[in-house]
N, C-alpha and C positions, 0 to 999 in steps of 0.2 A: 316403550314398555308401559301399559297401563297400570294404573294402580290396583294392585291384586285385591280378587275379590270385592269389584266396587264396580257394578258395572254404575253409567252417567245416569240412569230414570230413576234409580235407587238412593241418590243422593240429594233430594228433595231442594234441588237447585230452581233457579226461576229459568226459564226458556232461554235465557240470552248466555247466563251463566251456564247452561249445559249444551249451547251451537259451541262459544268458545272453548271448553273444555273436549267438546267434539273434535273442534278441528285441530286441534294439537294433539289429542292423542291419535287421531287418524292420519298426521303428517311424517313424512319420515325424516324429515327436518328438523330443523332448532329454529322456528318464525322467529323474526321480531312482530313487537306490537301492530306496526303494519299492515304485512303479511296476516295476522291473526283478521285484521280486521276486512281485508279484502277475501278472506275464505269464509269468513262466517255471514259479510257481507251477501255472498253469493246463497249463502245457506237461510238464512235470515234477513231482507231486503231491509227491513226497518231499522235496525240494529245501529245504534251512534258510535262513534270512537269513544266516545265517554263509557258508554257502555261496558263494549268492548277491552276498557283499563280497567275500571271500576273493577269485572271480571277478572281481568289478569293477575289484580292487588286479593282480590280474596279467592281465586283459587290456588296461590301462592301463599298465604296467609295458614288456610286450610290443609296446607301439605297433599294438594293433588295435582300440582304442577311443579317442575321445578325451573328456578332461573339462572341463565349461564351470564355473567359481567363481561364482557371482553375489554372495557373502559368505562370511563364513566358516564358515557350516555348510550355503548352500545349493550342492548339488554335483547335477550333469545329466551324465550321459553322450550321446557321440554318434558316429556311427557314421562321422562324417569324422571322418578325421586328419588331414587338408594345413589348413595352412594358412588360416584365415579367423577373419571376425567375425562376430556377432552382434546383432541387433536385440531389446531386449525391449520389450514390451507391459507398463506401469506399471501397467493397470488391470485386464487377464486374465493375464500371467505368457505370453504365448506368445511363444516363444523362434523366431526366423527367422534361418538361417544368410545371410551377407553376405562376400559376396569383394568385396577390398577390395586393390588393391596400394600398399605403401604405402614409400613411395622409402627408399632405403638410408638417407640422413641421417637420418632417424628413429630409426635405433639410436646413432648417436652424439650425437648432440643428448639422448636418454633419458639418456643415462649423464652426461652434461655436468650435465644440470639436478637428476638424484638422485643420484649417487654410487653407482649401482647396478652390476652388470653386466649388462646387460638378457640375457637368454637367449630370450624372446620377448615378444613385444607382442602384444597383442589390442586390438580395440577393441568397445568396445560400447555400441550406441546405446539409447537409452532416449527412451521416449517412449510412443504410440498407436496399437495395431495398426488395420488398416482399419475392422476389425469397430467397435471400441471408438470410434472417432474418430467414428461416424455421432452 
């Protein structure tokens, strides 16, 4: 989903920051950083992985990418930013975005149970894509 009303030449981005921005919202995917750089690679030959992060940190920053955690070094980018969850696939790694509304008490019952200040919740399901469940 792009970010409404925004198209990429309007956003007075440098060339490198508007390939990587390109290829994440033209993917139907959740990349990792990688994968980012091997599409934009193709799009832009000159392009470094420095680059390519550099990018991924401030168009994350900027609120036109978002980032999915699945641990603490696997990192996906994706091209919603409202609001949703996630479904993965345990046995091929495929990542299915999930809107999910999920009632207000849910933020204070989080902070009651961890002592956290929750800033957001995600959820994410874990299990068997269709493919993999045959």
């Amino acid at each position: 989903m792009q970010h409404p009303n925004r198209d990429i030449e309007s956003l007075g981005l440098t060339k490198q920051r508007q390939c990587v921005l390109r290829v994440i919202r033209d993917s139907e995917k959740h990349l990792t950083a990688n994968e980012v750089f091997e599409e934009a690679r193709s799009a832009l030959p000159g392009i470094s992985f420095a680059s390519v992060y550099n990018s991924l940190r401030y168009l994350l920053t900027e609120g036109l990418i978002g980032e999915i955690r699945l641990g603490l070094d696997a990192h996906r980018y994706d091209a919603n930013v409202s609001r949703h969850d996630h479904a993965v696939c345990n046995v091929c790694g495929t990542i299915v975005d999930l809107k999910l509304a999920l009632p207000t008490h849910v933020f204070e019952r989080a902070n009651e149970l961890t002592n956290f200040e929750a800033e957001s919740i995600e959820l994410t399901i874990r299990g068997r894509c269709p493919g993999c469940a045959k």
